[in-house]
C-alpha positions as CSV (number, residue, x, y, z in Angstrom):
1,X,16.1,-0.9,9.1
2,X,15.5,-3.9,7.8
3,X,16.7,-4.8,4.5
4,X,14.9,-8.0,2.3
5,X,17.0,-10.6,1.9
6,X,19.3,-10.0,5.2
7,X,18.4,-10.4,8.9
8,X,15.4,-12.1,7.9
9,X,13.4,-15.4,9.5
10,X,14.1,-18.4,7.3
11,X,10.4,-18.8,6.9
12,X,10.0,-14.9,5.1
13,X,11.0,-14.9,1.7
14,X,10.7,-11.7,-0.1
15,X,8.6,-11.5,-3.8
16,X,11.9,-9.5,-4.9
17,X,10.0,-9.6,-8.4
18,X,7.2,-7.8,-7.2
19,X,9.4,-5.6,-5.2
20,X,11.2,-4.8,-8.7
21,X,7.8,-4.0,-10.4
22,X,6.6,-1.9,-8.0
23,X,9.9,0.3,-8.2
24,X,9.5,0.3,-11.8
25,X,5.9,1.6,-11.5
26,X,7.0,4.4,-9.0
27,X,9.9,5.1,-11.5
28,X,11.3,8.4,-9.9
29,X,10.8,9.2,-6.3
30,X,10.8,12.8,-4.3
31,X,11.9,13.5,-1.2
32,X,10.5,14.1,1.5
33,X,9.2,10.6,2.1
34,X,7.1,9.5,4.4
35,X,5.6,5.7,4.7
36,X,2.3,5.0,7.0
37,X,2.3,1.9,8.8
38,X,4.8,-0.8,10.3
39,X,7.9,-0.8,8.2
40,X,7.7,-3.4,5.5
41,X,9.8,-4.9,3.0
42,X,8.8,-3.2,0.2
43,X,9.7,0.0,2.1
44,X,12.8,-1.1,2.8
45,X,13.2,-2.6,-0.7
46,X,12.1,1.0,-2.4
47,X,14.6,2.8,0.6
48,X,17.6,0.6,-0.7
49,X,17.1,1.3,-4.3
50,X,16.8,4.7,-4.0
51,X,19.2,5.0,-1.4
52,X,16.3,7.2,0.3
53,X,16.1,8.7,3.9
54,X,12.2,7.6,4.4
55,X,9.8,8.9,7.5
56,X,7.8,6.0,9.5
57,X,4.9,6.9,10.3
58,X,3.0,4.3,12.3
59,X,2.7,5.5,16.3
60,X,-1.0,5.9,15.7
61,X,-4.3,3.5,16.0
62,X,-5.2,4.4,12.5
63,X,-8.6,3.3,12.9
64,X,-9.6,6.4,15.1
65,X,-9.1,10.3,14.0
66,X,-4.9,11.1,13.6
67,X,-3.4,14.3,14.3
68,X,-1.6,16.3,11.9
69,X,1.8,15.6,12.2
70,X,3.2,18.7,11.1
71,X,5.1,18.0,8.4
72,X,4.2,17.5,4.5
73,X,5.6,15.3,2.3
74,X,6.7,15.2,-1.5
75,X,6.1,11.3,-1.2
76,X,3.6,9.1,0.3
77,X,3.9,5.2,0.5
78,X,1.4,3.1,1.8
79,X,1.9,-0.8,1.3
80,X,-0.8,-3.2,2.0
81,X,-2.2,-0.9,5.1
82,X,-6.0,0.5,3.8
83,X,-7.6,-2.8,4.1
84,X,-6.9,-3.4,7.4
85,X,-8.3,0.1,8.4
86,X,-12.3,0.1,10.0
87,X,-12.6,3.5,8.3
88,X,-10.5,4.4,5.1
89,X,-11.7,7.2,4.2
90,X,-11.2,8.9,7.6
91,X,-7.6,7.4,6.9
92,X,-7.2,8.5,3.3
93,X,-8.3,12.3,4.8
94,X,-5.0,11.8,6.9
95,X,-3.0,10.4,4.2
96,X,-3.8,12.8,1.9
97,X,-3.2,16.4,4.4
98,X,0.4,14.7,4.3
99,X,1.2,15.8,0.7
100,X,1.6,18.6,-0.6
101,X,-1.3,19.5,-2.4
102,X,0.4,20.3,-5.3
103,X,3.2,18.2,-6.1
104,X,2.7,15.4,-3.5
105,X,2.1,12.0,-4.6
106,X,1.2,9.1,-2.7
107,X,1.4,5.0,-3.9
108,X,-0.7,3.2,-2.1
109,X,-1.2,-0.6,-2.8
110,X,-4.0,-2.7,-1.9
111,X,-4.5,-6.7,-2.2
112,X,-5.9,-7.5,-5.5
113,X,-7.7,-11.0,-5.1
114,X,-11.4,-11.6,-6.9
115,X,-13.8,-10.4,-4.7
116,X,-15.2,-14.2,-3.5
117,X,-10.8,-14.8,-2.4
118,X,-11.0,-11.6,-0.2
119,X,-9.7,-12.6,3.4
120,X,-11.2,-12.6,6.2
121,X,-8.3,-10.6,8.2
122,X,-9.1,-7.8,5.9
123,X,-12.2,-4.6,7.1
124,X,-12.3,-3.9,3.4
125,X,-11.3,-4.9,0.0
126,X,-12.1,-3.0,-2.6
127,X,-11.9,-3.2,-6.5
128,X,-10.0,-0.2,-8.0
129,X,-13.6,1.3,-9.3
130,X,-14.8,0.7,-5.5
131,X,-12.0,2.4,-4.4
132,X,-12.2,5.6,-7.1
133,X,-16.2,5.9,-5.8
134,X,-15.4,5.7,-2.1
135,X,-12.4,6.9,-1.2
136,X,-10.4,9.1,-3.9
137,X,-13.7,10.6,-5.4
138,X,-15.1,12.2,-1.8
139,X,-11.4,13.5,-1.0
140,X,-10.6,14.9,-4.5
141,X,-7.8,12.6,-5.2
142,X,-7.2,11.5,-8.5
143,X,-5.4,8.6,-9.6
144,X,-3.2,9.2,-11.9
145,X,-1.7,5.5,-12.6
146,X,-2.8,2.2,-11.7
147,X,-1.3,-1.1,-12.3
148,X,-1.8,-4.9,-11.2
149,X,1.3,-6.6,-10.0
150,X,1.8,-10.1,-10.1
151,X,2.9,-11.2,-6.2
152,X,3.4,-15.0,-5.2
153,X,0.3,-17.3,-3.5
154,X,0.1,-16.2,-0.1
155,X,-0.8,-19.0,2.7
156,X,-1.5,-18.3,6.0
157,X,-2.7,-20.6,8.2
158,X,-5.0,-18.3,10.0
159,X,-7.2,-18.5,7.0
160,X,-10.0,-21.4,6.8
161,X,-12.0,-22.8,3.9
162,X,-11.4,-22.7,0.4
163,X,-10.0,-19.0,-0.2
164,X,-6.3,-20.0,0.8
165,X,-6.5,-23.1,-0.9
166,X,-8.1,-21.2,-4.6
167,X,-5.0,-18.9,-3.8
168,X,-2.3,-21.3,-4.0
169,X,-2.1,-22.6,-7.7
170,X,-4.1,-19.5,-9.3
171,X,-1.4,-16.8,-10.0
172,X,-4.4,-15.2,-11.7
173,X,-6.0,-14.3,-8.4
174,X,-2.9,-13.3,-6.8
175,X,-1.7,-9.4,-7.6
176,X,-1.6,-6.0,-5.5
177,X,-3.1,-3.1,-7.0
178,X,-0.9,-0.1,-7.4
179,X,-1.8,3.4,-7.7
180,X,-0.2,6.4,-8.4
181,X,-3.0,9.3,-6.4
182,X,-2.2,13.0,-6.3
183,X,-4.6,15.8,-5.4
184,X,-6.9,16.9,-7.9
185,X,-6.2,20.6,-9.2
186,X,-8.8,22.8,-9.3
């Protein structure tokens, strides 16, 4: 696993205050756990902290159907993954038969830049009302918390025109959107 701050590339530097509001937005944390897509930092940020045994799941194209896996979880993370899916409410569907529908959470985190910053490496951005319309309200999720964390200017060099360059001195524009989704109870 690895840890932020150790074994990493010069060039990554971890936003260990983000890191430390998101664990403060999660406050206490069930196992099982389970966390979709490639392991990130914040995973292994959240898995230090807690000193949590966390399931990767990420051997699947995402963007096409996913089996069950057979197991259900008490915890769901999902960091930064939604926006780069072609369908996300197909992907939600999967997210969500992962938890246990009654006491199952998942966080899920999404990029949080104005709508004219949103890159162009991303299927779909939303706007937390967007994604309460399409995605929770279909599947009968319900968020139950939502927050905007402050993350650093990202860069990448892959983007082109103004957007990166907007992104750099604007901390404004610059935040992940955090929820806190469980199933709704009928």
């Amino acid at each position: 696993m690895i840890y932020p701050g150790k074994n990493l590339p010069s060039e990554i530097k971890p936003d260990i205050k983000q890191y430390k509001a998101l664990i403060k937005f999660i406050g206490t944390i069930y196992g099982p756990i389970a966390d979709i897509g490639s392991v990130s930092l914040k995973t292994a940020y959240i898995s230090e902290n807690y000193h949590a045994d966390i399931s990767q799941i990420n051997q699947f194209d995402f963007n096409f159907p996913v089996p069950y896996v057979g197991e259900r979880f008490s915890t769901v993370l999902c960091f930064e993954v939604i926006e780069h899916i072609q369908n996300p409410l197909q992907f939600m569907q999967f997210v969500k038969s992962l938890i246990d529908p009654v006491t199952g959470t998942i966080y899920l985190s999404t990029p949080g830049r104005m709508p004219f910053m949103w890159s162009s490496r991303h299927f779909f951005e939303m706007t937390p009302s967007h994604f309460k319309k399409w995605i929770c309200n279909p599947l009968d999720l319900v968020i139950v918390e939502h927050r905007r964390i402050p993350v650093k200017p990202d860069f990448n060099l892959g983007d082109i025109g103004i957007r990166p360059l907007l992104r750099m001195p604007f901390k404004l524009f610059n935040y992940t959107n955090a929820y806190k989704i469980k199933s709704k109870q009928v």
